[in-house]
C-alpha positions in Angstrom: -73.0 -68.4 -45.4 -71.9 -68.9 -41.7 -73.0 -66.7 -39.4 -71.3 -66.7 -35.9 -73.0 -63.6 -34.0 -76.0 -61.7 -33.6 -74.6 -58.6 -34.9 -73.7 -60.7 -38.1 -76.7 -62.2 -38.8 -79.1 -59.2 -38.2 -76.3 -57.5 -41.0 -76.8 -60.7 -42.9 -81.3 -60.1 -42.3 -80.9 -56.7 -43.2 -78.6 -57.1 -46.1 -81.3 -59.7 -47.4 -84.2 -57.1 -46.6 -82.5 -54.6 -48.6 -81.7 -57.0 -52.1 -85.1 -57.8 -51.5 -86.3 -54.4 -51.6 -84.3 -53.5 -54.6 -85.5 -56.4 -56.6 -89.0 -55.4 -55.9 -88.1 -51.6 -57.3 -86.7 -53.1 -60.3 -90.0 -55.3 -61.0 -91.9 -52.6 -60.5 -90.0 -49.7 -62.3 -88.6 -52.6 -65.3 -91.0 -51.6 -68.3 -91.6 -47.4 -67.0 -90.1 -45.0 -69.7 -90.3 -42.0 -67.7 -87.3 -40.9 -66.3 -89.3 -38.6 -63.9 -91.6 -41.3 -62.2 -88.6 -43.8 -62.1 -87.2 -41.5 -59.9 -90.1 -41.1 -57.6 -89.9 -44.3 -57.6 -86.7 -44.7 -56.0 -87.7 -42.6 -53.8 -90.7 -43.9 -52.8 -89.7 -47.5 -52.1 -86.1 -45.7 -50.5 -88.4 -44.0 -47.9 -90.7 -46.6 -47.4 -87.2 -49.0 -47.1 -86.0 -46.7 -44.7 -89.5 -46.0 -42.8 -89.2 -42.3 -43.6 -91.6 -40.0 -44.4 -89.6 -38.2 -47.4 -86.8 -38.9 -49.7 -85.2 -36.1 -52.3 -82.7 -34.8 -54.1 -80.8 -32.0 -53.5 -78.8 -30.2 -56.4 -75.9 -28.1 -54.3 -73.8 -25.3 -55.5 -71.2 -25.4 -52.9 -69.7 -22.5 -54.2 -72.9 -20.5 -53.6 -73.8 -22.3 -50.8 -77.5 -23.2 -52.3 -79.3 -26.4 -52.8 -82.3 -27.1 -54.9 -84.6 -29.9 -54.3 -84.9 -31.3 -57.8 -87.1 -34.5 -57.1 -89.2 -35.7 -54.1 -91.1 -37.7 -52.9 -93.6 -37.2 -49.3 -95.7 -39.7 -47.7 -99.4 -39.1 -46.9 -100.0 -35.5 -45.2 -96.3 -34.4 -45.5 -95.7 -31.2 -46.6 -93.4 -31.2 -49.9 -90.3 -29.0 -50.3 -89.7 -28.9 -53.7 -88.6 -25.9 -54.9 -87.1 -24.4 -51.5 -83.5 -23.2 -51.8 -82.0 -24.3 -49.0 
C-alpha cells in the first residue's frame, strides 16, 4: 500500500495498531467459554486500546429514558458503575 501523506500513513499506523489489537483479543479470548468474561474482555483490551480508564455497556430504554450498565469493566482504583440507572 502507497501512502502519499502524513495524515494517511498515521491512518494506515493506526489502522495496523488497531488489527493488531484485535488479533491479540482473539488469541487471548479463542478457547474462553464464558460469555461473561469474553465480554470483559472486550472491554478490557477496548479501554486499554483506547487508553481509557472504563469501558461498558449500557442497555437504554429510550422510551423511558433509562440506561442500565449491563457489563463493565474499570481500571485499577476506578470506581465501577454497574448497576446505576442512568
Amino acid at each position: 500500500m502507497y501512502v502519499n501523506s502524513p495524515e494517511e500513513r498515521e491512518i494506515a499506523k493506526n489502522c495496523v495498531a488497531f488489527c493488531s489489537a484485535l488479533r491479540r483479543v482473539e488469541q487471548q479470548l479463542r478457547s474462553e467459554e464464558n460469555s461473561d468474561a469474553i465480554i470483559d474482555g472486550v472491554l478490557q483490551a477496548t479501554a486499554e486500546f483506547y487508553g481509557a480508564s472504563r469501558a461498558s455497556i449500557v442497555e437504554a430504554d429510550w422510551e423511558l429514558g433509562v440506561g442500565i450498565i449491563t457489563h463493565e469493566w474499570c481500571a485499577d482504583g476506578v470506581e465501577h458503575q454497574k448497576d446505576i440507572q442512568t
